[in-house]
C-alpha positions in Angstrom: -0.6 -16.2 8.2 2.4 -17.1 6.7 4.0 -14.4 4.6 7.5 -13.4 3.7 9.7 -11.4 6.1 6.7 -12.4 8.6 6.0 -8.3 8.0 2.7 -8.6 10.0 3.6 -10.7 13.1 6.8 -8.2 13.3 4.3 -5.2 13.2 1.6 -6.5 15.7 4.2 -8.0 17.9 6.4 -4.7 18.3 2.6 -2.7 18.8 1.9 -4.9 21.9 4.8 -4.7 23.4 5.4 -0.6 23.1 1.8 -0.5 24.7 2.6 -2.9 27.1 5.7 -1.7 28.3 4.0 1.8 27.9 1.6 0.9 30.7 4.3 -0.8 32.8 7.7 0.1 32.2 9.1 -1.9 35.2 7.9 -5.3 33.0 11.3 -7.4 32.4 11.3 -8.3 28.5 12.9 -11.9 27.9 12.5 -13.0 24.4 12.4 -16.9 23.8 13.2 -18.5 20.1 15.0 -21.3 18.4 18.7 -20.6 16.8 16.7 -19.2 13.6 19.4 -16.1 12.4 16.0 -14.1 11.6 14.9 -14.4 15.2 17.5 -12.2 16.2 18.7 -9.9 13.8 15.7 -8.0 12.1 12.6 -9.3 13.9 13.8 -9.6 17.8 16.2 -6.8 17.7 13.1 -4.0 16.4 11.0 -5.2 19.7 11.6 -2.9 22.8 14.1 -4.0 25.5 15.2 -6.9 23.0 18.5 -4.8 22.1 19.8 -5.4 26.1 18.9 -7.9 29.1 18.2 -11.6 29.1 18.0 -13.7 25.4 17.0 -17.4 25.7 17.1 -20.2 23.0 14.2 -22.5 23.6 16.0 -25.5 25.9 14.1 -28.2 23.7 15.4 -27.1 20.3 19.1 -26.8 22.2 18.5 -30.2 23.2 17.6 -31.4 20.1 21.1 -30.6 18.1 22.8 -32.0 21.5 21.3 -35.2 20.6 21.8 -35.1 16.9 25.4 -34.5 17.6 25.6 -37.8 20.4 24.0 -39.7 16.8 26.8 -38.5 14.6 29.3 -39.6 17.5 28.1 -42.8 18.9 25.4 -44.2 16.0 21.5 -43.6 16.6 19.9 -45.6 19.1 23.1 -47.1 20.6 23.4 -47.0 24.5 26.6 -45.2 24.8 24.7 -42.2 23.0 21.7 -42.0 24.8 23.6 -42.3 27.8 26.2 -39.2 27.1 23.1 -37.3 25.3 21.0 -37.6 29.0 24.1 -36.8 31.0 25.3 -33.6 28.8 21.5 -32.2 28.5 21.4 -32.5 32.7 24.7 -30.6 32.1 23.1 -28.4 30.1 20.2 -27.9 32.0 21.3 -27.6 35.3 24.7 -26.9 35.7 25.9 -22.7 36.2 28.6 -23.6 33.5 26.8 -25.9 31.4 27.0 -25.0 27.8 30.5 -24.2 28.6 30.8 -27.7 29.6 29.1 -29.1 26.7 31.6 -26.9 24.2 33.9 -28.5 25.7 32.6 -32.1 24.4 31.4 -30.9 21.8 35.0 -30.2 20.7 36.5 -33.3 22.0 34.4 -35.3 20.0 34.6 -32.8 16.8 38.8 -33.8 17.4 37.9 -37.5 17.7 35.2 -37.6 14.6 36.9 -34.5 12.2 34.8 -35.5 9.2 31.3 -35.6 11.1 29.8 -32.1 9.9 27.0 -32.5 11.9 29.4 -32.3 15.4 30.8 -29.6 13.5 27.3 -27.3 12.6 26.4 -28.4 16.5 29.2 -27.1 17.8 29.1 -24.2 16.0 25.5 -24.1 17.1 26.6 -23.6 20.6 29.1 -21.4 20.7 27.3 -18.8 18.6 24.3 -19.1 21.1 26.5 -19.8 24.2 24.9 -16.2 25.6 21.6 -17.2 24.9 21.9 -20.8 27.1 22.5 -19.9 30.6 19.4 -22.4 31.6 20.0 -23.2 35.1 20.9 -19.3 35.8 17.7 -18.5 34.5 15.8 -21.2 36.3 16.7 -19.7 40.1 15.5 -16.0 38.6 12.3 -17.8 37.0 12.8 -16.8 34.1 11.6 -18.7 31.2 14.1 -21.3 29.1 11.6 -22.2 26.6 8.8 -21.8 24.6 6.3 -24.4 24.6 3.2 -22.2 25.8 3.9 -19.9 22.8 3.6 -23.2 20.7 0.9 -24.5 22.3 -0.9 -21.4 21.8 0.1 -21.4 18.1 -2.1 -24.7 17.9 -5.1 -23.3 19.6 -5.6 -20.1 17.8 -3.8 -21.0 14.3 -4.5 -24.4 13.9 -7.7 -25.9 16.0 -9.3 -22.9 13.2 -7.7 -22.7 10.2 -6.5 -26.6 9.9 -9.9 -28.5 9.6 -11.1 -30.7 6.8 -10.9 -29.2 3.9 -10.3 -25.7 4.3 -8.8 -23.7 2.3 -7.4 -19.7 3.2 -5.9 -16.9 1.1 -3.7 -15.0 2.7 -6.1 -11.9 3.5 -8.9 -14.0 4.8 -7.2 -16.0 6.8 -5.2 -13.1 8.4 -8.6 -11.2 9.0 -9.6 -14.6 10.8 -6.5 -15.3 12.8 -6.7 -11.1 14.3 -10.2 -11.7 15.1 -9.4 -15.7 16.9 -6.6 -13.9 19.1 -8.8 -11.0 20.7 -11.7 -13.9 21.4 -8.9 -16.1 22.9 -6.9 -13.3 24.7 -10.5 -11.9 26.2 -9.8 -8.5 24.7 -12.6 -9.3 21.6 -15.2 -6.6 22.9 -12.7 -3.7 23.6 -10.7 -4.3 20.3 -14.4 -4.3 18.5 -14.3 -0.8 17.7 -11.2 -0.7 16.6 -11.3 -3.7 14.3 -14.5 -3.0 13.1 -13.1 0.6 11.6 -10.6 -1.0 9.6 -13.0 -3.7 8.1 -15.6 -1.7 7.5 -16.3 -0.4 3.7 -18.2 2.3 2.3 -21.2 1.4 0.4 -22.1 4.2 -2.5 -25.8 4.0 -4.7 -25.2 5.1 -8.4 -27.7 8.4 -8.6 -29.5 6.8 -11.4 -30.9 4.1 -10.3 -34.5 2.5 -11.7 -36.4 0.5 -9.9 -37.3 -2.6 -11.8 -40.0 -4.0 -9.8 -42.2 -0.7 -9.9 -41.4 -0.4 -13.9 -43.1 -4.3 -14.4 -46.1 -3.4 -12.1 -47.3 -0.1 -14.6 
């Protein structure tokens, strides 16, 4: 559930991982997110084997501020930007030195267009992630370069449960939901009973004095 600092997700995330990588050490960590500064400072770098190793910015959202840059350039729809946004994302994609490559445009066009701030944020964009976009170096190890399954999954458990007509969640309730949906959809439900059922589970006391009020009408 949505909540500020995203304090649970942080919490269940770095759990899973610790037991995880308690199990099997040898497993390679690669975290996958968009340019969002939270995703790595204070949520990715807690995680185990996030401080060292492979980062990755989704390919997709990378793609997505090449193109808005090509718009500011060339004009939105026009055939000279579509044409250097598809040849600079192949760049991108599968070239060893791509984002260095597309810096490189990047800048040349930030020189030819100085008052465009969005070649400006863009290029910025880049060279603050250029670690994190080595794509086609990443593709030969298969290794992942984005993150549409995570996403995908998002809609499955999140959405397909808590988006239907006319519903309506508090924050507690829905999270309660959400735990539960995940164990079901991850095939861990009947292990993680136990467990779950602890922490939902609430003692029940009877007041010492109580009458009963059906045996009091019956005298």
């Amino acid at each position: 559930m949505p909540e500020k600092n995203k304090a649970t997700l942080k919490t269940q995330l770095t759990a899973e991982l610790e037991r995880l990588l308690a199990l099997a050490p040898e497993l390679r960590v690669v975290p996958v997110a968009d340019g969002v500064k939270d995703n790595w400072g204070s949520f990715l770098s807690r995680l185990p084997g996030m401080r060292t190793g492979d980062q990755v910015v989704d390919f997709w959202h990378a793609a997505e501020h090449l193109h808005a840059a090509m718009v500011a350039a060339h004009g939105e729809g026009s055939t000279t930007c579509e044409a250097e946004f598809e040849k600079y994302r192949h760049i991108l994609r599968h070239d060893a030195k791509g984002v260095d490559r597309v810096i490189r445009h990047l800048r040349y066009l930030h020189d030819k267009n100085p008052r465009r701030s969005k070649i400006r944020k863009v290029l910025r964009y880049f060279r603050q992630h250029r670690h994190r976009m080595r794509y086609a170096y990443l593709a030969r190890r298969n290794l992942p370069i984005g993150s549409g399954m995570v996403e995908a999954a998002c809609k499955t458990v999140v959405a397909q449960r808590l988006k239907r007509s006319g519903m309506r969640w508090r924050h507690q309730g829905g999270q309660a939901i959400l735990t539960l949906r995940a164990l079901e959809q991850s095939g861990r439900f009947d292990r993680a009973w136990r467990l779950v059922a602890g922490t939902y589970k609430r003692a029940v006391e009877l007041p010492e004095n109580i009458v009963d009020i059906r045996s009091r009408a019956r005298r």
